[in-house]
VEXDREN-2710 file (C-alpha; in Angstrom, 1 decimal):
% VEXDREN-2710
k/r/px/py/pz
1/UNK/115.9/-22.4/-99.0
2/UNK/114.4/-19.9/-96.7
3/UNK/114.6/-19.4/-93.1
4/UNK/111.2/-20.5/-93.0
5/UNK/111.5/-23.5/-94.7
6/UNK/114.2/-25.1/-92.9
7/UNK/112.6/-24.0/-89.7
8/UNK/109.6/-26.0/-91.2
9/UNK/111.6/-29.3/-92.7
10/UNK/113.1/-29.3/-88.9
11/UNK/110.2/-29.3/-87.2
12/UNK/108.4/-32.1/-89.5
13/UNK/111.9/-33.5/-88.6
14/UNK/111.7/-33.0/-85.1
15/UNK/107.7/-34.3/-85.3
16/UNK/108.9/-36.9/-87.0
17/UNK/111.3/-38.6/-84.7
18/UNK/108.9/-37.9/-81.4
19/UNK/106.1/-39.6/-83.2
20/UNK/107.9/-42.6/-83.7
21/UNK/109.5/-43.0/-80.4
22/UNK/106.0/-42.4/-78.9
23/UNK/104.8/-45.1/-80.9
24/UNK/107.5/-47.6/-80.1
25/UNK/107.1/-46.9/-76.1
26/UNK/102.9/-47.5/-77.1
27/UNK/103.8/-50.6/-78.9
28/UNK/106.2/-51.6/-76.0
29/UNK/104.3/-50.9/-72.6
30/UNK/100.5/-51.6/-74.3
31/UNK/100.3/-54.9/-76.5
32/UNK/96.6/-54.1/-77.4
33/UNK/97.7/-51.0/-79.6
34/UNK/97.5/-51.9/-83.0
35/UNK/100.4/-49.9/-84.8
36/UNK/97.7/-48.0/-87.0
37/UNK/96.3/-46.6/-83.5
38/UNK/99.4/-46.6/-81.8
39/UNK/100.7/-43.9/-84.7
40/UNK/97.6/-41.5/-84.2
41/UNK/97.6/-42.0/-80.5
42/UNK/100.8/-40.6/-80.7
43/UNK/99.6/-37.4/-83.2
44/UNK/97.1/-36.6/-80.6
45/UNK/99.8/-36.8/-77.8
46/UNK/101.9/-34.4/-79.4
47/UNK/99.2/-31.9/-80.9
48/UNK/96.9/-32.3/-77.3
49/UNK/98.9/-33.6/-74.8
50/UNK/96.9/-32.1/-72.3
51/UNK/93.0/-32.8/-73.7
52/UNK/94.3/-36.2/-74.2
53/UNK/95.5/-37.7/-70.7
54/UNK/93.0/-35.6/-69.0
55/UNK/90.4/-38.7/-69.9
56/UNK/89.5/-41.1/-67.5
57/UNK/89.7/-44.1/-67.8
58/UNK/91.7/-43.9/-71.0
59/UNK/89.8/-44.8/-74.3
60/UNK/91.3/-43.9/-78.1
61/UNK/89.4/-44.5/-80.9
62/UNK/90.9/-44.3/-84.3
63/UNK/89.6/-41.2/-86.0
64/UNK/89.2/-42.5/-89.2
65/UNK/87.1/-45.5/-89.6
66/UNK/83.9/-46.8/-87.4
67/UNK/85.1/-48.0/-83.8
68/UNK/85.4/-51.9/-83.6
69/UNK/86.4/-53.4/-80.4
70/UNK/89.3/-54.9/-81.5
71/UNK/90.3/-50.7/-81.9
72/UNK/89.3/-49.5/-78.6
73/UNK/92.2/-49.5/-76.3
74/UNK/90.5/-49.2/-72.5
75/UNK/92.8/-48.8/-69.3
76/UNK/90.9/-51.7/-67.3
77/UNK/92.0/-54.4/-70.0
78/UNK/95.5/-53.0/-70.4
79/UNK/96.5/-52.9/-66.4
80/UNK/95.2/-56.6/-66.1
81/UNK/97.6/-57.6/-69.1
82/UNK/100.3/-55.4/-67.2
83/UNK/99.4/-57.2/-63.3
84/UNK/99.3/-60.8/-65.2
85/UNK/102.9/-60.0/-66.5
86/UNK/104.2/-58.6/-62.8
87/UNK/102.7/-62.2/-61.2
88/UNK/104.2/-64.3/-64.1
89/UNK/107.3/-62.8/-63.1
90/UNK/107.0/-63.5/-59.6
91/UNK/106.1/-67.2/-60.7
92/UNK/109.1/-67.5/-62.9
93/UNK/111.6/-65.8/-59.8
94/UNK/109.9/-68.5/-56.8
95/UNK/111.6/-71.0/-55.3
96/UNK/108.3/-73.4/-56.3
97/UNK/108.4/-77.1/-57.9
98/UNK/108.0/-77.2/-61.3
99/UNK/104.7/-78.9/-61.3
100/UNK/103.4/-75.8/-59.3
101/UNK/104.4/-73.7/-61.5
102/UNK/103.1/-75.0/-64.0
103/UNK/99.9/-75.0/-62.8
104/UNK/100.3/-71.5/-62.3
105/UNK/101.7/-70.7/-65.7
106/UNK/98.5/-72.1/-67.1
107/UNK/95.9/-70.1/-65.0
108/UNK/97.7/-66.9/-66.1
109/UNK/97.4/-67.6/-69.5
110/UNK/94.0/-68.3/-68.9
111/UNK/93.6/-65.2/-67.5
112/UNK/95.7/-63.6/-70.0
113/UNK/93.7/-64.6/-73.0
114/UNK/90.4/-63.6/-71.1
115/UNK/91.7/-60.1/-70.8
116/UNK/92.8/-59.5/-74.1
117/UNK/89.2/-60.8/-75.2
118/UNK/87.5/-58.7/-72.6
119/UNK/85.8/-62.4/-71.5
120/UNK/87.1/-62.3/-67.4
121/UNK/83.7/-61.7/-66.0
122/UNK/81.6/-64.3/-68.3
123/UNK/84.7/-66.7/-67.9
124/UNK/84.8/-66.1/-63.7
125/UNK/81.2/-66.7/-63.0
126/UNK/81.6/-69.9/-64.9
127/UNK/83.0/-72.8/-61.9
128/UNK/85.6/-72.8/-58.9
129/UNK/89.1/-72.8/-59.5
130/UNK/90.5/-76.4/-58.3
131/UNK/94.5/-76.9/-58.4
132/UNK/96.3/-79.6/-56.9
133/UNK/99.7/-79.2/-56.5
134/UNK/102.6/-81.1/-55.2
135/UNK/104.1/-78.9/-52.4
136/UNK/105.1/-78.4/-48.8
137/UNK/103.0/-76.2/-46.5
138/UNK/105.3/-73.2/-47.1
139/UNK/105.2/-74.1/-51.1
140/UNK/101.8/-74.0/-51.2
141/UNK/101.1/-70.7/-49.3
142/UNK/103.1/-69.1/-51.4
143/UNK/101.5/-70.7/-54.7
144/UNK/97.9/-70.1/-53.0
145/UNK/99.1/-66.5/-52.2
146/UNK/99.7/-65.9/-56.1
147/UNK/96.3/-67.7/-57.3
148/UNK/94.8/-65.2/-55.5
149/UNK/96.3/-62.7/-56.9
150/UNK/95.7/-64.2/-60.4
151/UNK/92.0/-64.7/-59.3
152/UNK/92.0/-61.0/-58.3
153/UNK/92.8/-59.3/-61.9
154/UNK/90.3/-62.1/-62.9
155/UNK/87.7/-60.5/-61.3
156/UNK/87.0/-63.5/-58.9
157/UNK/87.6/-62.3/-56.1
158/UNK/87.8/-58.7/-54.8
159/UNK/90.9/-59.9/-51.9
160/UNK/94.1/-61.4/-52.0
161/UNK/92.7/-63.7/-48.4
162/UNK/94.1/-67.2/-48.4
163/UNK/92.5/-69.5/-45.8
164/UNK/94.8/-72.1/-45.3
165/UNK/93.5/-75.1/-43.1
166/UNK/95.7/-78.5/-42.9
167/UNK/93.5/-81.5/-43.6
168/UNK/94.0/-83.2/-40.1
169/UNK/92.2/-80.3/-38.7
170/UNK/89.0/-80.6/-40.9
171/UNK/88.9/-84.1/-40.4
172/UNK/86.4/-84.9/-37.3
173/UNK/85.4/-87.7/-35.2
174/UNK/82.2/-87.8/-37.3
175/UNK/80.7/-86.9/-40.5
176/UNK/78.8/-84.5/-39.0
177/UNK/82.0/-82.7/-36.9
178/UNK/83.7/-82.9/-40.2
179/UNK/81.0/-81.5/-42.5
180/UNK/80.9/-78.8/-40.1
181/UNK/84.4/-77.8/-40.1
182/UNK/84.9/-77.7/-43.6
183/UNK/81.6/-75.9/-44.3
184/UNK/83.2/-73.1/-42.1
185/UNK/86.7/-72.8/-43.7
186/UNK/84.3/-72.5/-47.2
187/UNK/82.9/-69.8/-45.5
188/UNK/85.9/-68.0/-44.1
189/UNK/87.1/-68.3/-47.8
190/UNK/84.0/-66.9/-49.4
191/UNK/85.9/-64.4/-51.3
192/UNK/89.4/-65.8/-51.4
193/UNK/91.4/-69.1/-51.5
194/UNK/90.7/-71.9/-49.6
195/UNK/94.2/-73.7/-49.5
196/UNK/93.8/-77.1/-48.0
197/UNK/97.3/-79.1/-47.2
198/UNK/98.4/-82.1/-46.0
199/UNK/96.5/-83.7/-48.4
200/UNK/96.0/-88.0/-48.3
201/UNK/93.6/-90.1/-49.1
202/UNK/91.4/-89.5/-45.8
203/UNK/90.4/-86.5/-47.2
204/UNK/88.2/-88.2/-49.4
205/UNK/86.0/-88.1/-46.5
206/UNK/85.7/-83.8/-47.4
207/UNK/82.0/-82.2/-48.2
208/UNK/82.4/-82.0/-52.4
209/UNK/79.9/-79.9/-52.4
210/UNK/80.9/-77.2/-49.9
211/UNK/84.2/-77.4/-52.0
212/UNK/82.6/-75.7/-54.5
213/UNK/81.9/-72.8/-52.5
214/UNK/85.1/-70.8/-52.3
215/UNK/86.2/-69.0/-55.8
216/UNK/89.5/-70.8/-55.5
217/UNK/90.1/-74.3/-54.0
218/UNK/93.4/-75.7/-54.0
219/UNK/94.4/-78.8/-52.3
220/UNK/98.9/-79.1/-51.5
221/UNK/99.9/-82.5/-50.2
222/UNK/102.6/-85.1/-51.5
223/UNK/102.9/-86.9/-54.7
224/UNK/101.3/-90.1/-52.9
225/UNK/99.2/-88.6/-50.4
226/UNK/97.1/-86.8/-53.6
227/UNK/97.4/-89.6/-55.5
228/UNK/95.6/-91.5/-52.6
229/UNK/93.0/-89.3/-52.6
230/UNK/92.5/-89.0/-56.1
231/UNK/92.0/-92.5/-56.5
232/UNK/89.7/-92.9/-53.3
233/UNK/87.9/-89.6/-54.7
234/UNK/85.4/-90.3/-57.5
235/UNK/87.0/-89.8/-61.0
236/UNK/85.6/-86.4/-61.9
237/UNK/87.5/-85.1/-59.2
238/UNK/90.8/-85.7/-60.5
239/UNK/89.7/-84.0/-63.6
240/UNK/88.3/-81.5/-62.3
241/UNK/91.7/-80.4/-60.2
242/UNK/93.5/-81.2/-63.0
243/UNK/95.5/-84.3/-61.3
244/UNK/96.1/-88.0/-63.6
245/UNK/94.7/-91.2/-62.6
246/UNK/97.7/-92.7/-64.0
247/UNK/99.9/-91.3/-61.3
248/UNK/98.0/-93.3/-58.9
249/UNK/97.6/-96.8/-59.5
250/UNK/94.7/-98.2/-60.8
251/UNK/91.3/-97.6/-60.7
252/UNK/88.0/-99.7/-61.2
253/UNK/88.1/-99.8/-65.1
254/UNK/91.4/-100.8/-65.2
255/UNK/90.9/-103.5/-62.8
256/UNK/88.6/-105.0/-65.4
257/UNK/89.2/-105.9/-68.4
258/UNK/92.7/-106.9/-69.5
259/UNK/93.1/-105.1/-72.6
260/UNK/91.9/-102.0/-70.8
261/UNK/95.0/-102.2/-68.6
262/UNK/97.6/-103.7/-70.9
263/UNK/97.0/-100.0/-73.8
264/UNK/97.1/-98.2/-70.3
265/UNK/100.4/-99.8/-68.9
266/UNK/101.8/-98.8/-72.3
267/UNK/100.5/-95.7/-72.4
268/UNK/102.3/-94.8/-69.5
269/UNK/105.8/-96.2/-70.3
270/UNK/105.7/-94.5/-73.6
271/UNK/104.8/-91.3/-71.3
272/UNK/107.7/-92.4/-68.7
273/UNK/110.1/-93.2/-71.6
274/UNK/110.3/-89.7/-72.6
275/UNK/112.4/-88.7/-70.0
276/UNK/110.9/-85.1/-69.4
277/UNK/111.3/-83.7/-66.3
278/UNK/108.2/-84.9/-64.2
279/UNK/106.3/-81.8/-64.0
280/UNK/105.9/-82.2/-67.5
281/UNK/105.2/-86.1/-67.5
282/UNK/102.9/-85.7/-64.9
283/UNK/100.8/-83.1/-67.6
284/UNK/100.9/-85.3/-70.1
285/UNK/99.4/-88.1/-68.0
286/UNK/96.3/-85.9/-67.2
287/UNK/96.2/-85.1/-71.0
288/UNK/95.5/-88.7/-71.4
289/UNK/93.5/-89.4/-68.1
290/UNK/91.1/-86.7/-69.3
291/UNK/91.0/-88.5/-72.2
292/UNK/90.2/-91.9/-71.0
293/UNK/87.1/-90.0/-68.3
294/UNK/85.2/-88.6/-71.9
295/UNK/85.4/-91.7/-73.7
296/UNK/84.0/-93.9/-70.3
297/UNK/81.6/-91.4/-70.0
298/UNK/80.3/-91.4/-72.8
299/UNK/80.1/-95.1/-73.1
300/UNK/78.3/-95.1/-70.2
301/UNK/75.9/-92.5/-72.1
302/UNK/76.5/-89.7/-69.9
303/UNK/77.9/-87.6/-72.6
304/UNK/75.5/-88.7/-75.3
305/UNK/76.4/-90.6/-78.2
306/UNK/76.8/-87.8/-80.7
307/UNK/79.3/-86.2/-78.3
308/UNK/82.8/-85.5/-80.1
309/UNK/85.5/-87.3/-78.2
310/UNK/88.1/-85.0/-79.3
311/UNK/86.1/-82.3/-77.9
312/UNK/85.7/-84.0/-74.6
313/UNK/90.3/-84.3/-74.6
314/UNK/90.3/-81.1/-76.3
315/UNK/93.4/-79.2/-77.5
316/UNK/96.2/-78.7/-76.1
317/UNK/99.3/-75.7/-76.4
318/UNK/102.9/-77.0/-75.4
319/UNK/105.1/-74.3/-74.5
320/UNK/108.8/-73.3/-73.8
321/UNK/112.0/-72.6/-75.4
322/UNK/113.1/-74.6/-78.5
323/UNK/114.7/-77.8/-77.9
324/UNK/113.2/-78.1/-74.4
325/UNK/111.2/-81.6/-75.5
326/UNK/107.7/-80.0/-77.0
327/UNK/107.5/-81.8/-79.8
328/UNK/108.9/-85.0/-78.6
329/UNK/106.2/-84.8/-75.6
330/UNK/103.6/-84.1/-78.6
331/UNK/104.7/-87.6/-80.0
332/UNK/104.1/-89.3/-76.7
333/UNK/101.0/-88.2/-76.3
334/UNK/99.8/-89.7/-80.0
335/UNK/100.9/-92.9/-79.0
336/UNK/99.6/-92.7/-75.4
337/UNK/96.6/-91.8/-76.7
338/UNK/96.3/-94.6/-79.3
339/UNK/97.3/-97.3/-77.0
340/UNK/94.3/-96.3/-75.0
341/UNK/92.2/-96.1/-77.8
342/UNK/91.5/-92.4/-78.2
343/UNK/92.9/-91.9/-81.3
344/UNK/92.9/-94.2/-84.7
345/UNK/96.6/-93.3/-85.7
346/UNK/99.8/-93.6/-83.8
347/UNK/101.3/-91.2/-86.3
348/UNK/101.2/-87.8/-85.8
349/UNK/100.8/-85.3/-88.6
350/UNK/103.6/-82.4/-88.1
351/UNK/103.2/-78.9/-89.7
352/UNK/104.7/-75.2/-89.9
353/UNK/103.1/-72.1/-91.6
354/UNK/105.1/-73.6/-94.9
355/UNK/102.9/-76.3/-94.9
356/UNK/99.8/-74.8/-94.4
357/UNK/99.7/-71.3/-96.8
358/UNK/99.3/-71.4/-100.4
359/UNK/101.4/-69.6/-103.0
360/UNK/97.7/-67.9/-104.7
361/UNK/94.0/-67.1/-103.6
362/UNK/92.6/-70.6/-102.7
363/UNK/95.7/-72.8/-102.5
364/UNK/95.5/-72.6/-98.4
365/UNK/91.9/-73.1/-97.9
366/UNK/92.8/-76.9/-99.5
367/UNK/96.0/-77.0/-98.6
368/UNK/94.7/-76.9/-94.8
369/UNK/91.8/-79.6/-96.0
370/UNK/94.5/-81.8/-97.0
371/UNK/96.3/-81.4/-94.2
372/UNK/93.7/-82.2/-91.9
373/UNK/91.9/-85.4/-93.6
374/UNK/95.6/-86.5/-93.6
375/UNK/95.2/-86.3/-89.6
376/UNK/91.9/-87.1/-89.7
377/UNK/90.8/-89.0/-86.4
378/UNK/94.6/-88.8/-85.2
379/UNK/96.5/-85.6/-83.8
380/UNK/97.9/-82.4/-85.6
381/UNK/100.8/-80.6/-84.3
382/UNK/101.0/-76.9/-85.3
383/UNK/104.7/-75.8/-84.5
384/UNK/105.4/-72.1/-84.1
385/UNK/101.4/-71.2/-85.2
386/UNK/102.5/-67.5/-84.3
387/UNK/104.1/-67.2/-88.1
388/UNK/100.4/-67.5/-89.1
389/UNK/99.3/-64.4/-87.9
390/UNK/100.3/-60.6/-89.1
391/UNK/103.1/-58.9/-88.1
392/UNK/101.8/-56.0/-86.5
393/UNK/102.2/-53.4/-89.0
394/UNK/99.4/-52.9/-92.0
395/UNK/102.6/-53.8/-94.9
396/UNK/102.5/-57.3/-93.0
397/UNK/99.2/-58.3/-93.2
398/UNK/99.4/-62.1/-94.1
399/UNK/96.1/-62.8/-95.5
400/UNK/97.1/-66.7/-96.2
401/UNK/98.4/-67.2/-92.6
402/UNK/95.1/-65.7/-91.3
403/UNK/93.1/-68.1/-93.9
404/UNK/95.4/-71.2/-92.6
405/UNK/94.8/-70.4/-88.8
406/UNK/90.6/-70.3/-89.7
407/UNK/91.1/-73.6/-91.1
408/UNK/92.7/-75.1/-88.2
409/UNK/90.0/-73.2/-85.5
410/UNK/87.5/-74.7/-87.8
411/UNK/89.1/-78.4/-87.7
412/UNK/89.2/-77.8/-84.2
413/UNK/85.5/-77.0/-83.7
414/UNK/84.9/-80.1/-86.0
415/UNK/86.1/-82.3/-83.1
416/UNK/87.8/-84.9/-85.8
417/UNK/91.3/-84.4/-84.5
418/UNK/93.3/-83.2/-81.6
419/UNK/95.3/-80.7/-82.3
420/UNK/98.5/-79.8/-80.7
421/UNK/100.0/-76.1/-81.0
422/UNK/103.8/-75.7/-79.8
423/UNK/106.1/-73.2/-79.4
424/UNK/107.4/-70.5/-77.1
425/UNK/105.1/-69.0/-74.9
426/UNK/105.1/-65.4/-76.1
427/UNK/103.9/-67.0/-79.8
428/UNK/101.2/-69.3/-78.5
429/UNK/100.0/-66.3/-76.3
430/UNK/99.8/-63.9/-78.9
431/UNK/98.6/-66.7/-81.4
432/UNK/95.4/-67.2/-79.4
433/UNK/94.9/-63.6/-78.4
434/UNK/94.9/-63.0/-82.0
435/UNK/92.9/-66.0/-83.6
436/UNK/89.6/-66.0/-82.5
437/UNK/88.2/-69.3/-81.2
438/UNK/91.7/-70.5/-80.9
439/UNK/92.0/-69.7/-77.4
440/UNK/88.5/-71.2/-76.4
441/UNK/89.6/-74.5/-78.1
442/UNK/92.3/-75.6/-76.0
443/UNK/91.9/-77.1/-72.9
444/UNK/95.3/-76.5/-71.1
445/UNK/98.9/-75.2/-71.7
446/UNK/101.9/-77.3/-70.7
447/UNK/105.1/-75.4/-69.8
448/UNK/108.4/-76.8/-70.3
449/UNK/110.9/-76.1/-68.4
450/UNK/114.1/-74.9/-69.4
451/UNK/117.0/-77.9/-69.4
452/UNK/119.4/-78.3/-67.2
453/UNK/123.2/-80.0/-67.4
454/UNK/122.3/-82.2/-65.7
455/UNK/119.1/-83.2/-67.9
456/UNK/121.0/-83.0/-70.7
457/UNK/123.4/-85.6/-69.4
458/UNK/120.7/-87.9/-69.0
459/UNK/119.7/-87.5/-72.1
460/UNK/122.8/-88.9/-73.4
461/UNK/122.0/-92.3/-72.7
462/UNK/118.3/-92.0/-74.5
463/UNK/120.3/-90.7/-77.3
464/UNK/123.2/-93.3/-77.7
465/UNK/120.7/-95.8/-76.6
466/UNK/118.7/-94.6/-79.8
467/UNK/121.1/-95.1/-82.1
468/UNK/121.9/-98.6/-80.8
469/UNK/125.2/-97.9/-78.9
470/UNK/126.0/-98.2/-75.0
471/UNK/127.8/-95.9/-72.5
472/UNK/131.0/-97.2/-71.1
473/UNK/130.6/-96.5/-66.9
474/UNK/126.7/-94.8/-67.2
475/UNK/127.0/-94.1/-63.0
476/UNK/129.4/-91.6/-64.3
477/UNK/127.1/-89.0/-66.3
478/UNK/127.3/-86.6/-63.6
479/UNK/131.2/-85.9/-64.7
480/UNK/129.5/-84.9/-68.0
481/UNK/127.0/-82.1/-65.9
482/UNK/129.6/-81.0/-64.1
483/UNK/131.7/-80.4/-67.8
484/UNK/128.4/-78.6/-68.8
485/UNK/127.2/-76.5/-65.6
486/UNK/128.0/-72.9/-65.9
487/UNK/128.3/-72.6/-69.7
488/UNK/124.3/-74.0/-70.2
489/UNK/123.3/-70.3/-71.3
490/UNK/126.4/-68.5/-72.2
491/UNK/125.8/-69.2/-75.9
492/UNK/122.8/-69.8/-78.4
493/UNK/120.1/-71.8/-76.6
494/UNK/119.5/-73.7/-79.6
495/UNK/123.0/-74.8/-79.3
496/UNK/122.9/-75.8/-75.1
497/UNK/120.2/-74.7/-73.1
498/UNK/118.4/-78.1/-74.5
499/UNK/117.9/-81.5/-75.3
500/UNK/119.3/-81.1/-78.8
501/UNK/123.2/-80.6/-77.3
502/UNK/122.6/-84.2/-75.7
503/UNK/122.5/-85.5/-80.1
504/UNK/125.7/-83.1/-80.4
505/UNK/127.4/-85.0/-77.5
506/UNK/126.8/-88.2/-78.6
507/UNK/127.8/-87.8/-82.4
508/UNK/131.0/-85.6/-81.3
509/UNK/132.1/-88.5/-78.5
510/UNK/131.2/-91.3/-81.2
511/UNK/133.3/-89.5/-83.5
512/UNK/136.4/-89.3/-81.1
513/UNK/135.7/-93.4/-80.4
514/UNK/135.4/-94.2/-84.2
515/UNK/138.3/-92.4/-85.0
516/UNK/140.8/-94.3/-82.5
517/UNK/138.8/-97.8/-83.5
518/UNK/140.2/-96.7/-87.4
519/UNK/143.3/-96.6/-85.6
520/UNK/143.4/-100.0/-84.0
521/UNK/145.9/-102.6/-85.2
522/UNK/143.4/-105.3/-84.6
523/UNK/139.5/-105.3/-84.1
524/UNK/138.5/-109.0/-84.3
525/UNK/139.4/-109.0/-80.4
526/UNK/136.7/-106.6/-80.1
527/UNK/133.1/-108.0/-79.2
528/UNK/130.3/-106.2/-80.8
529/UNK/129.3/-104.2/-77.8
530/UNK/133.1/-103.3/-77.1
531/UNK/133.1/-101.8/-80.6
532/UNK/129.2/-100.3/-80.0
533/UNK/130.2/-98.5/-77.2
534/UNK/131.4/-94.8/-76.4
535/UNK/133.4/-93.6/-72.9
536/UNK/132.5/-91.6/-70.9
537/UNK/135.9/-89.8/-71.3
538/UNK/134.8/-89.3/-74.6
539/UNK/131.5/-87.8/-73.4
540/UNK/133.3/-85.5/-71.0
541/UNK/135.9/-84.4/-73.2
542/UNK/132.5/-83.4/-75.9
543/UNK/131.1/-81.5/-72.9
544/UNK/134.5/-79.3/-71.7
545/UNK/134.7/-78.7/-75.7
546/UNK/130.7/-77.3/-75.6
547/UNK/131.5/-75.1/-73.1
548/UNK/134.8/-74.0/-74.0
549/UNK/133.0/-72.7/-77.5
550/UNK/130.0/-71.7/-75.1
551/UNK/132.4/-69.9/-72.9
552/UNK/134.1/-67.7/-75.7
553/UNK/130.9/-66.1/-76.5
554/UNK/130.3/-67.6/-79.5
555/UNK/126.2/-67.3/-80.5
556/UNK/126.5/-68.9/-84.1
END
């Protein structure tokens, strides 16, 4: 070989290697890159460097091809996707209540998805902003502080102001003195957040409609001090902030007619029974409160009778790390539902990507029909609906995933089922960024939490309870925490950061009890709960064996 050829084969080499690590650092710091653009972004990079950061703002389109929006990679959209990711970070390191965070959590992704379909402005000028949130004064300047700076990359607003007024000093000695005060902290927040705490029921007494002034209204009180004033307030206003009747006692309908309150009562004990940590319950009580707002309305006739109920609930995403209760939550919101009379089926209708593709051209399309007349008039849950979408590189196209998710949009838009996507919350984000008319379909995310020792210890006891045994001394859990603190995230989540290592308790300590049972000389002194029952140093003993196989490092 020449001396110009293997100057040549090491600078293809060279070329080589600095496209590709220009295109993972593209892929890495700008999501909206397809890797098709991301590979002849870099070319131009490294032929042009100069002629191509020179442009401002920053636009590629793919020089092969006509330009399609989904190809046109703009600076605006990209540093809105990059500030939504600094303030979910911020959200995930507060010291906030769960419940706030959630709330949070789901007006980023809001955000989020807007962004990535360049819908913020239509999607801004559309109503106010209303959170409640369950929070201290100091909690909920700090949440208020964020939502403003969520409703800033929106577009909402064009400052990060937060008016914050407590409700004692709106409230006047008249209607009129009040009227007035509050029309003035609506104006001082005319371009900002009007955060309102202290909230009771008093504050029923507040000017709706100058509520609806400010871009962003969020009210911060305690659990019974907004549940009295959601109850006192007419029921739209609890939907419309987001907050569930149920929490609150019982309101007019409920008061009259018997059946009415006996499938709500168990709608919330199957909700309560779940044992989720109460942000999460509290979600899934609006879930069905929404619910149970569309179907009065309507049969009062002021949604008109063609009006798809479903649509009215609409969907819903569940998100957070496996074994963290999604799916059991999913569960109790079919049955909740049914016992309110929302849905015709108590049984929910469970589904992967295995489920819904087809092995040749067609097979999907009816696959997916099946699937839904199956849930027809029920609920669907899609778990992991991420695997139904490509890859990210042209070789990964998935054709049959993209055929199964069209199906699902389109049983969505049909409104003759409620369907239920779960997963974590990187795959339900870039599912409905990448589905379109997924993301406009669902009415609100849920975020789970991650679990705690201490919430997997109380799971125990649904667990063993489950399989029909008792716990010997229950007041004695906490030793069981204590034997799992520390060592919760050490190893594989799916093995301890969730409820799942509660089941692995129980069938370990079970084992340990059964085994010195088979050892007994004699068992007819036993009674049947003596032999039905595990110890808590059995429990314990499970838990310091967890973490000891946690604490080694051990990821299997």
């Amino acid at each position: 070989m020449s001396q110009l050829d293997t100057e040549r084969t090491r600078t293809m080499a060279t070329s080589s290697t600095r496209r590709d690590t220009l295109v993972r650092a593209l892929r890495g710091a700008r999501p909206d890159f397809t890797l098709t653009n991301a590979r002849s972004f870099a070319d131009l990079v490294i032929a042009a460097p100069g002629d191509v950061f020179k442009a401002s703002p920053l636009t590629f389109v793919p020089r092969d091809g006509d330009p399609v929006a989904s190809s046109h990679v703009q600076v605006g959209r990209s540093d809105k996707i990059e500030a939504l990711d600094q303030i979910q970070q911020k959200i995930d390191e507060a010291d906030l209540p769960e419940q706030v965070k959630s709330r949070l959590d789901a007006y980023v992704m809001g955000v989020r998805l807007a962004a990535s379909q360049e819908r913020l402005g239509e999607i801004a000028r559309e109503a106010t902003v209303r959170i409640a949130i369950v929070a201290g004064q100091a909690s909920a300047a700090v949440a208020a502080g964020l939502a403003a700076e969520i409703a800033r990359v929106e577009g909402r607003i064009s400052t990060d102001t937060v008016v914050e007024v407590g409700q004692t000093s709106l409230l006047g000695n008249t209607v009129v003195e009040t009227s007035v005060r509050v029309g003035q902290a609506c104006a001082d927040a005319r371009d900002g957040v009007l955060l309102i705490t202290g909230v009771d029921k008093r504050a029923v007494e507040l000017d709706e409609v100058s509520l609806r002034r400010p871009p962003v209204v969020v009210l911060a009180g305690s659990r019974e001090g907004l549940d009295g004033f959601f109850v006192a307030a007419p029921p739209a206003a609890a939907h419309e902030f987001g907050w569930p009747v149920s929490s609150g006692g019982s309101s007019e309908l409920e008061e009259s007619t018997a059946p009415v309150v006996g499938g709500v009562e168990r709608a919330r004990a199957v909700i309560e029974a779940t044992g989720l940590p109460e942000a999460v319950k509290f979600e899934l009580h609006t879930i069905v409160d929404s619910g149970r707002l569309a179907a009065d309305l309507r049969d009062r006739g002021l949604l008109g009778a063609s009006a798809a109920l479903f649509s009215a609930v609409r969907h819903q995403g569940f998100a957070g790390e496996p074994g963290t209760g999604k799916t059991t939550a999913a569960r109790a919101v079919t049955e909740a539902l049914y016992n309110v009379g929302l849905v015709t089926s108590a049984t929910a209708v469970e589904v992967r990507r295995a489920d819904l593709v087809g092995k040749y051209e067609g097979h999907t399309a009816a696959n997916v029909r099946d699937i839904v007349n199956i849930a027809r008039g029920g609920v669907l849950i899609v778990d992991e609906p991420e695997e139904l979408v490509a890859r990210g590189t042209a070789s990964d196209q998935d054709p049959f995933g993209k055929e199964a998710a069209a199906g699902l949009v389109a049983a969505m838009k049909g409104g003759e089922l409620l369907v239920i996507f779960t997963g974590q919350r990187s795959g339900l984000e870039r599912f409905f960024a990448e589905v379109p008319g997924a993301a406009t379909g669902v009415g609100s995310v849920v975020y789970f939490p991650k679990v705690t020792a201490s919430d997997v210890a109380a799971a125990v006891g649904r667990v063993a309870a489950g399989r029909g045994l008792s716990i010997d001394q229950p007041e004695h859990l906490n030793r069981v925490a204590e034997a799992l603190a520390g060592a919760m995230y050490r190893g594989s989540m799916i093995r301890s950061g969730n409820y799942w290592a509660a089941r692995n308790l129980v069938d370990d300590a079970w084992a340990s009890t059964a085994n010195r049972l088979r050892d007994a000389d004699d068992l007819s002194a036993l009674s049947d709960e003596e032999l039905m029952r595990i110890g808590v140093d059995d429990l314990v003993a499970s838990a310091r064996k967890i973490a000891a196989h946690l604490g080694s490092g051990d990821q299997a």
